[in-house]
N, C-alpha and C positions, 0 to 999 in steps of 0.2 A: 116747313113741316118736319116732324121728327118723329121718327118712329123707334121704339124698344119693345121688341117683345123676348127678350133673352131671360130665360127662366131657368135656365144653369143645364137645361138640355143641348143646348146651341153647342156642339162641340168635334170634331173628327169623329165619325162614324156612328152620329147621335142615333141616326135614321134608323140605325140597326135595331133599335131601343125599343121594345113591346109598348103599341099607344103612341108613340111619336108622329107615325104618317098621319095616323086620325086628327093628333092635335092640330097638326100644321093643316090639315084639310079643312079644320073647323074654321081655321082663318083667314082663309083668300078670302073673303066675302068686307073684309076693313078694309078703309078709302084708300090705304095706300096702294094696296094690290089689286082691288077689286075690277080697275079700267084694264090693268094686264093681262086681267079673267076675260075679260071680253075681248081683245085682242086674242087670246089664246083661243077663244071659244070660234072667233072669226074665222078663225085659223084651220081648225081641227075640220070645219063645216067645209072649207075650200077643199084640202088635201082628201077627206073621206076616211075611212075603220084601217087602211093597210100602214098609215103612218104612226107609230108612236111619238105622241110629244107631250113629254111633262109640262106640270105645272113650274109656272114660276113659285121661289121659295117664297114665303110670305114674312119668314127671320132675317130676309135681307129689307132694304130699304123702299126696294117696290120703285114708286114715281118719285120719292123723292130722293132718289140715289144722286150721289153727286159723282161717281164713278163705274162705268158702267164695261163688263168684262166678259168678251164675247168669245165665248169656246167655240172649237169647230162642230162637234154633233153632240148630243148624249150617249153618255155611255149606257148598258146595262144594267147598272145597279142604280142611276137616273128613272129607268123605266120603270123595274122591281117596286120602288120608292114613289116614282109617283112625281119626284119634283128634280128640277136642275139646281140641286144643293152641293154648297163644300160641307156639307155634313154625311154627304152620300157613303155608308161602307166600302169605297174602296181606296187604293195609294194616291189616284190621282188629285180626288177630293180634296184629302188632307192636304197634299202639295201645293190647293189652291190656300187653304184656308191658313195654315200657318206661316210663310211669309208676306202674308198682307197682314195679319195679326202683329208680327215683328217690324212690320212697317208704319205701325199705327193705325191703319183705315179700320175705322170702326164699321163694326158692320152694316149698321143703321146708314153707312154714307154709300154701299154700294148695292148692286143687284150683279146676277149674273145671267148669259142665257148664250145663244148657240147661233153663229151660222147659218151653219143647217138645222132646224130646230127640231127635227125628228131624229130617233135613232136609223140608222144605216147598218146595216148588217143581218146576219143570220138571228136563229134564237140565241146561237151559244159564244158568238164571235162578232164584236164590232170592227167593222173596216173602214176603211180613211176615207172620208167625203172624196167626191169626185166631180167631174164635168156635168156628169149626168143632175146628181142631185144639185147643183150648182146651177142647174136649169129651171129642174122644177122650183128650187127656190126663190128664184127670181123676183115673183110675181106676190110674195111673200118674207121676201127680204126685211131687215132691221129699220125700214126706215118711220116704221110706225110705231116702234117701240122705241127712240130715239125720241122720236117728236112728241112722245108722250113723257119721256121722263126731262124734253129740254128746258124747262123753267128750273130744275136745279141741274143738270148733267153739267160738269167743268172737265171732265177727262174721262178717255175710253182710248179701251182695245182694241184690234183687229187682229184676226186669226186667219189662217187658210188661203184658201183660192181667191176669195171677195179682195181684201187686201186693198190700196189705195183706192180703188173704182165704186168699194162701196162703202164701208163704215167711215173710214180717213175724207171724203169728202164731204158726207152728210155732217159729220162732227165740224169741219172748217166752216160749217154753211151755220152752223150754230155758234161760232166762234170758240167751241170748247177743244179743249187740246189732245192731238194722238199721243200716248203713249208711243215711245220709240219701242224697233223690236229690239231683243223678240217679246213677242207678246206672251203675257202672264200663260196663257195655258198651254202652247206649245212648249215654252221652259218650264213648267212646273209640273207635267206630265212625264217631261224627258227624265225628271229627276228620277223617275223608278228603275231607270236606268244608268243613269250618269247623276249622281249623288253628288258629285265632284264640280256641278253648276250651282249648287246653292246660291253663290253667293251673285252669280248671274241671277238667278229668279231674282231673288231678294231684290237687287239694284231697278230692276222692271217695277215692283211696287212701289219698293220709294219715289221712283220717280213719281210713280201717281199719287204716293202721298202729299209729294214735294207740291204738284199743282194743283193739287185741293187746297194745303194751308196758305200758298201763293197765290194762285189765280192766274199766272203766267203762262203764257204760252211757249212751249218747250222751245230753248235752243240750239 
C-alpha cells in the first residue's frame, strides 16, 4: 500500500497555516488511517473528556508505515492542532521532522504516536510522563497499534518508562527491529537544548533508514 498525500503543506510548522487542521481532518476517514480512527475512537471511549489525545496524522503513512516512532506524551501545541504531527508549531516537531528527512524516510514509510497517548500536564505546562500515567496506560498500551500497522512495520522506537517490557518485545514478536537508543524523540527534543547532538539524532534515523532499505535486524 502506498500512500502520498504531500501537497507542499507537509512541512515544519505547516499546522500553524489557516485551513491546514481542517484539511488534515477531512482525511482521517482514507483506508490508510481510518482503522487508527477507530482505535483512537476506542480509546478516547475508555479513558473519558479529562484526557486529551490527538489524532493520528493522516500525512504520515498510517497502517502502512514501515517505521513506526513512538514519543513519550503529546505536547501542547499536538493538542492546540488536533494531531501528533512533525508539522506541529513547535522546536520539537521540527527536530523530528528534519533528521528523518536527511535520512531519507520518506514520510509515506512512517507514522508517529506516544507512549502515553494523552497530554499530561497543566493548560500551560507539559510534564514528563510518570508511574502514574504509565498505569493508566497500561491497559491501553501500543500493542494495538502495532499489530495493526504489522503487515508492513520493519522498524520502531521506544521512548520512556515502557522501554524493553513494552514496545522492544512486541516488535521482536513481529520480527521487526528496535531502533537502538536513544530513541528519535528523546534525542530530537533534547536538541532545543543541546544543538551539539545533531549529529547523534541524525545516526538514530539512519539507522532506521538503514533497516527499512535492508530489512536486517540490527546488530
Amino acid at each position: 500500500m502506498s500512500v502520498r498525500l504531500s501537497t507542499g503543506a507537509e512541512m515544519p510548522y505547516a499546522l500553524k497555516r489557516p485551513g491546514e487542521t481542517n484539511r488534515r481532518m477531512a482525511l482521517l476517514g482514507l483506508p490508510h488511517v481510518a482503522p487508527l480512527e477507530d482505535l483512537l475512537a476506542d480509546l478516547r471511549n475508555q479513558l473519558g473528556p479529562d484526557h486529551d489525545t490527538p489524532h493520528f496524522d493522516p500525512c504520515d503513512g498510517g497502517i502502512a508505515a514501515e517505521a513506526l516512532f513512538l514519543l513519550e506524551a503529546p505536547g501542547g501545541k499536538a493538542v492546540e492542532s488536533g494531531f501528533v504531527s512533525r508539522d506541529n508549531p513547535d522546536p520539537s516537531a521540527r527536530n523530528m521532522s528534519m533528521p528523518s528527512d536527511e535520512a531519507g524516510i520518506a514520510r509515506n514509510q512512517s507514522i508517529i504516536w506516544n507512549v502515553v497517548p494523552w497530554y499530561v500536564g497543566t493548560g500551560t505546562k507539559i510534564r514528563p510522563d510518570n508511574a502514574a500515567d504509565l498505569r493508566i496506560r497500561q491497559p491501553h498500551g501500543s500493542h494495538a497499534l502495532i499489530g495493526l500497522c504489522s503487515p508492513n512495520l520493519r522498524a520502531a522506537t521506544r521512548s520512556g518508562a515502557e522501554g524493553a517490557t513494552g514496545v522492544e518485545a512486541q516488535v521482536r514478536a513481529l520480527s521487526t527491529a528496535a531502533v537502538p537508543k536513544p530513541a528519535p524523540s528523546r534525542a530530537a527534543c533534547s536538541l532545543n537544548r543541546r544543538p551539539d547532538r545533531r549529529d547523534e539524532v541524525l545516526n538514530v534515523f539512519r539507522r532506521a533508514a538503514q533497516i527499512l532499505s535492508d530489512g536486517r535486524q540490527p546488530v
